[in-house]
C-alpha positions as CSV (number, residue, x, y, z in Angstrom):
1,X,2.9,13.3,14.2
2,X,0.5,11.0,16.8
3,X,1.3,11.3,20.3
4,X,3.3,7.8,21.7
5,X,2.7,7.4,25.6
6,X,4.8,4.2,25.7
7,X,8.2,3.1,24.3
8,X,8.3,1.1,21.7
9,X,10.9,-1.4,20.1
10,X,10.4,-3.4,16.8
11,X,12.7,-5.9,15.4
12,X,12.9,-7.1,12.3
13,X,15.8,-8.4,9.8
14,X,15.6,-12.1,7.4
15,X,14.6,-14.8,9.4
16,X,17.1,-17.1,10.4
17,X,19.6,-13.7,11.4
18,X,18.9,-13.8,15.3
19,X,15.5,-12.4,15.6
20,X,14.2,-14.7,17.7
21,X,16.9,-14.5,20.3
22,X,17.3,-10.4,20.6
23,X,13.2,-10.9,21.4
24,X,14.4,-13.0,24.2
25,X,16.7,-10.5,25.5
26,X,14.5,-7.3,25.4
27,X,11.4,-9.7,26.9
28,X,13.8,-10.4,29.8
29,X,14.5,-6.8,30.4
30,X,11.2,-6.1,30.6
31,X,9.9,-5.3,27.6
32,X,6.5,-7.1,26.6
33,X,6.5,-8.8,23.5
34,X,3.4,-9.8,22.9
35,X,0.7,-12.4,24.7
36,X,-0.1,-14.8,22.1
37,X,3.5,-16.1,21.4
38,X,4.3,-19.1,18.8
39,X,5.7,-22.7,20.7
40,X,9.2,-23.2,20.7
41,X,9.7,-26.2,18.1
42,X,12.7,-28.3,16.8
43,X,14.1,-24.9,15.0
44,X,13.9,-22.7,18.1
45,X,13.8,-24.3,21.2
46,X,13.6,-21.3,23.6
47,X,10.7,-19.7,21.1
48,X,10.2,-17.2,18.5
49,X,8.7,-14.3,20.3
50,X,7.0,-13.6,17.7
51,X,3.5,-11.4,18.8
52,X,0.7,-13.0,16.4
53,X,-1.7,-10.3,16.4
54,X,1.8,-9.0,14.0
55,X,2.8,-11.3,12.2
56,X,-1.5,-12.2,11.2
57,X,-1.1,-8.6,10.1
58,X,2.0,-8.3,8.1
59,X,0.8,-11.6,6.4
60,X,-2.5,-10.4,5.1
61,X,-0.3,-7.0,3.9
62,X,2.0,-9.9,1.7
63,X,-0.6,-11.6,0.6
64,X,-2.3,-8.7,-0.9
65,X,0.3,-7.7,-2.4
66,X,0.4,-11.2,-3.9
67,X,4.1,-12.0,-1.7
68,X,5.0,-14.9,1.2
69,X,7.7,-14.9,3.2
70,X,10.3,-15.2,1.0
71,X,9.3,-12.1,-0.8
72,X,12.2,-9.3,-2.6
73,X,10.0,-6.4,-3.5
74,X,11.8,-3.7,-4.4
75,X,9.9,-0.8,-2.7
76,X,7.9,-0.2,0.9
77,X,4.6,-1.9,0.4
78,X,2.1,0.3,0.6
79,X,-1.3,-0.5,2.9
80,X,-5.0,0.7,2.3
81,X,-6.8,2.4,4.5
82,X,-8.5,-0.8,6.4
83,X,-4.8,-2.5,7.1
84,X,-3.9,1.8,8.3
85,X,-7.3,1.2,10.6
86,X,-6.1,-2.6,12.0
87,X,-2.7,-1.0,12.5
88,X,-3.6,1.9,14.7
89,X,-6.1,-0.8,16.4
90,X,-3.2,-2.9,17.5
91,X,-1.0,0.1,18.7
92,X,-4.0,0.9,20.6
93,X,-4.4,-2.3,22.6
94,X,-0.8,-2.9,23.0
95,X,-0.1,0.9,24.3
96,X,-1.7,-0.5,27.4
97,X,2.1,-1.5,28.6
98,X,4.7,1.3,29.3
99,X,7.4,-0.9,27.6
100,X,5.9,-3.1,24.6
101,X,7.5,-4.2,21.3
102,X,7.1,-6.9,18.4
103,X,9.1,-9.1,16.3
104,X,8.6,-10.1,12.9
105,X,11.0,-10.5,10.0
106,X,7.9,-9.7,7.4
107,X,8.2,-6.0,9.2
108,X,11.1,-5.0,7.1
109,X,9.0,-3.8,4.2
110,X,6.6,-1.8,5.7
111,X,9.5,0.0,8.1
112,X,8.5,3.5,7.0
113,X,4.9,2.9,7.1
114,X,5.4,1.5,11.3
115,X,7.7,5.1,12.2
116,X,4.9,6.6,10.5
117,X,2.3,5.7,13.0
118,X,5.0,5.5,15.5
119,X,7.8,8.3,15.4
120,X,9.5,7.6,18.7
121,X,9.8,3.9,18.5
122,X,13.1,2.3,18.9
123,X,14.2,-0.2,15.6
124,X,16.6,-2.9,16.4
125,X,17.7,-4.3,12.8
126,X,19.8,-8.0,12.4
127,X,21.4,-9.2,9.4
128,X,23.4,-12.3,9.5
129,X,25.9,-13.7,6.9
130,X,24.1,-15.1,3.4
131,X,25.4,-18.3,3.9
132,X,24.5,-19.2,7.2
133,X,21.0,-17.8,6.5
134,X,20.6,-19.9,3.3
135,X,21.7,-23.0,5.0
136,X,19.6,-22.3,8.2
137,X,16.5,-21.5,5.8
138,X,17.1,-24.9,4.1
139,X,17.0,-26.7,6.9
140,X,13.6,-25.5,8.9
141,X,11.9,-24.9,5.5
142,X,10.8,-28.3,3.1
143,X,11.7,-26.7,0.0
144,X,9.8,-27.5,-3.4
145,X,10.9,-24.5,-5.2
146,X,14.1,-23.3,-6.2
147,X,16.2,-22.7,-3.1
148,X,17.8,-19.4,-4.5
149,X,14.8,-17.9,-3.7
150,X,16.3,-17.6,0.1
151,X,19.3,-15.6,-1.9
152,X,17.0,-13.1,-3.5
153,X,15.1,-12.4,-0.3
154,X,18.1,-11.9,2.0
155,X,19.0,-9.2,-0.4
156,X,15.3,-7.4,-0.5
157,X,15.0,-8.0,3.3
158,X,18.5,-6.5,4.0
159,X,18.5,-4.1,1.1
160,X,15.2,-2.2,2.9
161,X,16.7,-2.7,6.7
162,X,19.8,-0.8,5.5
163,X,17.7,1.9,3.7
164,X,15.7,2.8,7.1
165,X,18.8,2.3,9.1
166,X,20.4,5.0,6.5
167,X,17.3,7.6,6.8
168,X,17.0,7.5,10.6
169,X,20.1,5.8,12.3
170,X,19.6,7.7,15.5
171,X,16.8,6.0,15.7
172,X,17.6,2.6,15.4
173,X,20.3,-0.5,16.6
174,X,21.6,-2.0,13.4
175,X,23.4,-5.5,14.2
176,X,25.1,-8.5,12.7
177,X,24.1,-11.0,15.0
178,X,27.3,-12.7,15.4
179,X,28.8,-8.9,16.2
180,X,26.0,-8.5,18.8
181,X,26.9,-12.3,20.5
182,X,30.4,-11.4,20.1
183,X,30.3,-8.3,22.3
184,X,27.3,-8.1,24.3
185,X,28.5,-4.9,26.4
186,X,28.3,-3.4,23.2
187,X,24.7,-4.2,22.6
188,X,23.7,-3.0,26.1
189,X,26.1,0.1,25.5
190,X,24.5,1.2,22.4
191,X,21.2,0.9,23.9
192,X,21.4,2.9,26.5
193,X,23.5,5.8,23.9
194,X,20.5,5.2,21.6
195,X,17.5,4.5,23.5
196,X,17.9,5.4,27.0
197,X,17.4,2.1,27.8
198,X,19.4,0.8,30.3
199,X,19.6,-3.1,30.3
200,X,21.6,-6.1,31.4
201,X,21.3,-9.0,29.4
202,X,22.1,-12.2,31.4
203,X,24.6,-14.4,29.4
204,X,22.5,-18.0,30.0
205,X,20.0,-16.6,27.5
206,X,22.1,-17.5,25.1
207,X,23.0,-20.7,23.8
208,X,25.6,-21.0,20.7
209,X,24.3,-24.1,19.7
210,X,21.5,-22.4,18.8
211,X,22.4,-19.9,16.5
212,X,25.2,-21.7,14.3
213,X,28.3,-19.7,13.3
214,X,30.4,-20.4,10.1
215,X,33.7,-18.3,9.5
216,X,34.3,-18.1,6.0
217,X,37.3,-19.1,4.7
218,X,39.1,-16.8,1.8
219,X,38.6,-19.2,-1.0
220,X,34.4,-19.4,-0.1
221,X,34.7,-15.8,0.1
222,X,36.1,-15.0,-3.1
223,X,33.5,-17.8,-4.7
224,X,30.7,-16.0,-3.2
225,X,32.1,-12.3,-4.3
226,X,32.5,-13.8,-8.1
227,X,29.3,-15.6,-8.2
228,X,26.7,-13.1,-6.4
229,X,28.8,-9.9,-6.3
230,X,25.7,-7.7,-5.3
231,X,24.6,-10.2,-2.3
232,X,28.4,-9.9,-1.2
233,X,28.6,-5.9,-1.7
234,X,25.4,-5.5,0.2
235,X,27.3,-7.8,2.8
236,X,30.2,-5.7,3.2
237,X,28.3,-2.5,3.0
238,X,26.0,-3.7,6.0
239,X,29.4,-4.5,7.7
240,X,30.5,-1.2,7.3
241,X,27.4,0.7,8.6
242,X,26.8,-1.7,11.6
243,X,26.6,-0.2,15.4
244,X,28.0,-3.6,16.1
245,X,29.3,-5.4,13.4
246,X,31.6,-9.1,13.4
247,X,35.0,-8.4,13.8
248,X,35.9,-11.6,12.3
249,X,39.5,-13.2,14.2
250,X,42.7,-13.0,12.1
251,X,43.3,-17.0,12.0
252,X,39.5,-16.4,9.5
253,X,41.3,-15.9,6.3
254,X,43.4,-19.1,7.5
255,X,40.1,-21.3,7.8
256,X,40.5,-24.4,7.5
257,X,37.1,-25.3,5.2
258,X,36.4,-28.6,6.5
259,X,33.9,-27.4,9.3
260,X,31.8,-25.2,6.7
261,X,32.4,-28.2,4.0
262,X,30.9,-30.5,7.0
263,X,27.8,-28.3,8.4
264,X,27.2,-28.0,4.3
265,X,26.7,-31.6,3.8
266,X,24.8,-31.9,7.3
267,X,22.3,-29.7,5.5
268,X,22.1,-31.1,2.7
269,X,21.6,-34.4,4.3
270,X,18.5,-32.7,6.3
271,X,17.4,-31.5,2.9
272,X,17.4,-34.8,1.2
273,X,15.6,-36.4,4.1
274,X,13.2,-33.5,3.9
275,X,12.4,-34.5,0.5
276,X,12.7,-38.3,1.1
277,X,9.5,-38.1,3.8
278,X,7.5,-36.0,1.4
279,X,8.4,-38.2,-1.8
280,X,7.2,-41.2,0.6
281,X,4.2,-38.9,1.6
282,X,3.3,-38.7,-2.6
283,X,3.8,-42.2,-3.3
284,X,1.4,-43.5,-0.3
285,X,-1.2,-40.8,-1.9
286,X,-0.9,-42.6,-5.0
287,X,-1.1,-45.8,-4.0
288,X,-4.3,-44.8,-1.9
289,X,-6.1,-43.4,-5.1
290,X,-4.6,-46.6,-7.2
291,X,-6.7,-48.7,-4.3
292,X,-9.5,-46.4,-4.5
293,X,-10.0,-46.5,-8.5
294,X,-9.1,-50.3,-8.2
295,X,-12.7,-50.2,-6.1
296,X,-14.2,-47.7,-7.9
297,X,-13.3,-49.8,-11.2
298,X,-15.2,-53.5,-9.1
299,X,-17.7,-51.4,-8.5
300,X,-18.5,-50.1,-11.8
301,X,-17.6,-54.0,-13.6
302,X,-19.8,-55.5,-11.1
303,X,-22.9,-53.3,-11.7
304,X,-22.2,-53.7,-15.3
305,X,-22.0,-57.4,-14.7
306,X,-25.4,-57.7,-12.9
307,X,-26.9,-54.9,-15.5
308,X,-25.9,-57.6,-18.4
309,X,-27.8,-60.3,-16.5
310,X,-31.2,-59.0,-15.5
311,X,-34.3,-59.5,-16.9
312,X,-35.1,-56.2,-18.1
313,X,-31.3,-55.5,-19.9
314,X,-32.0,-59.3,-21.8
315,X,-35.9,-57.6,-22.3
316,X,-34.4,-54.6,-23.8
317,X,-31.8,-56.6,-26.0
318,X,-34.9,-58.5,-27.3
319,X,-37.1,-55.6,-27.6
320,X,-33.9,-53.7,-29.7
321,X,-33.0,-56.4,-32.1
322,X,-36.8,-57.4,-32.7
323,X,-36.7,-53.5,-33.7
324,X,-33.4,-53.6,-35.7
325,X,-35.6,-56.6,-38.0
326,X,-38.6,-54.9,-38.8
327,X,-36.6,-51.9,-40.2
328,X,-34.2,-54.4,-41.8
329,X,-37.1,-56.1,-43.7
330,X,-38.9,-52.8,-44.4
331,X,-35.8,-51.7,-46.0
332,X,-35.1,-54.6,-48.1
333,X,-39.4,-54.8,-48.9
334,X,-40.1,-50.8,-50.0
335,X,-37.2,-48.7,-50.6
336,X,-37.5,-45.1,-48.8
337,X,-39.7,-46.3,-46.0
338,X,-40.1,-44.5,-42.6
339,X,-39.3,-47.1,-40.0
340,X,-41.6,-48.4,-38.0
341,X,-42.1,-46.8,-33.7
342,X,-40.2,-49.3,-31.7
């Protein structure tokens, strides 16, 4: 057990399932979440708060492992023991604070490695519906493999998050996003039951533009539970352990499906332009290397050109067939004879 002067707080969960936003709440409480912060861009305008020194380091972990973003191991990854001596670096520097914390959705699967080094910290884990994530992903993501892919990661993301929630739920917040929004008393109760932390978490941080919500009608739902029955189960089962899950409204099963049918095809439309742009991107590549050969191709005919008609290529041509002859004739004149040096 190491000795933890400060409180911590770590967030993690699938991108795209309200990271970004709880990071704003606990950094307006108080709680430091890092100096060197990510801009805000067209996919979150108020900012990821996201601590780079973190997310440099869970990337280089990944990578090792031969893994991006949208990786589904199956088990903890494990670290060596210069990623152990990094890790125990950065606790150091950021210990500095009495309140300090990190977000990063790449710190789901090394959970038990992080309440190894630090066995007091406070876990706040997010998962947000499989559809919305999926649709969100596609959208801030120009996709060039197989978009399932976002599937198979919400599941090994959520699938380690509800592990560690499982070993040590006294120990950590676990949250559907939607729940949390839903009921924000909740959130601020459950804190201060859990962590001792005592917080108020003003309303205007939150915008619900930014964080899109689909209610899924029954038919979508059934679809879903028929055609990924273990993304669905681990769903429901999430639901079911949640400190705050969503309480969906009783009109839900009455959805009408136009609005999910609508924000679908406004995706796919994004998606489409996505690959639009890069198919125009590919063809002004080639039609900068056609130019270039074109050039290369003048250059090379033109040499060969101005080769053909100077007076040491004519020269040589003489010298060559002069050559050619005398063999020719030595041939025809004594059978077996070594040709002559040219």
């Amino acid at each position: 057990m190491k000795e933890q002067q400060s409180q911590v707080f770590i967030i993690t969960g699938m991108g795209r399932s309200g990271t970004s936003l709880v990071a704003r709440f606990l950094q307006s409480v108080g709680i430091h979440m890092g100096d060197r912060l990510p801009a805000a861009d067209q996919h979150n305008r108020y900012g990821y708060f996201e601590d780079l020194d973190f997310i440099y380091f869970h990337e280089h972990i990944l990578a090792r492992h031969g893994l991006d973003y949208f990786a589904n191991p199956q088990e903890p990854l494990a670290l060596i023991p210069e990623e152990i001596a990094a890790a125990r670096k950065l606790i150091s520097a950021k210990s500095i604070r009495p309140r300090w914390g990190w977000k990063d959705p790449r710190t789901a699967f090394v959970l038990d490695f992080w309440r190894s080094e630090l066995p007091q910290a406070h876990f706040i884990l997010l998962f947000r519906n499989p559809v919305e994530v999926f649709f969100s992903q596609l959208k801030s993501h120009e996709w060039t493999d197989d978009p399932l892919t976002i599937i198979d990661a919400w599941v090994a993301y959520n699938n380690h998050v509800l592990q560690f929630y499982t070993h040590y739920p006294q120990q950590c917040i676990l949250c559907n996003i939607h729940g949390l929004l839903q009921n924000i008393p909740a959130f601020e109760t459950v804190m201060q039951k859990k962590f001792g932390v005592a917080a108020t978490i003003a309303r205007e941080l939150y915008d619900a533009e930014s964080l899109h919500h689909l209610e899924m009608p029954q038919p979508i739902v059934k679809f879903l539970t028929a055609r990924f029955p273990k993304l669905m189960a681990l769903y429901e089962n999430l639901q079911k352990t949640a400190d705050i899950p969503y309480v969906p409204s009783d009109a839900d099963a009455e959805r009408d499906l136009t609005p999910l049918l609508d924000y679908a095809c406004n995706v796919l439309h994004t998606v489409l332009q996505q690959q639009s742009r890069e198919h125009q991107a590919l063809q002004k590549n080639y039609q900068e290397l056609s130019e270039a050969f074109k050039q290369k191709q003048l250059q090379h005919d033109t040499f060969l050109q101005d080769l053909t008609n100077s007076e040491t290529y004519r020269l040589a041509q003489t010298i060559q067939r002069s050559w050619i002859m005398k063999c020719v004739r030595l041939l025809q004149n004594k059978k077996g004879a070594e040709p002559p040096e040219p």
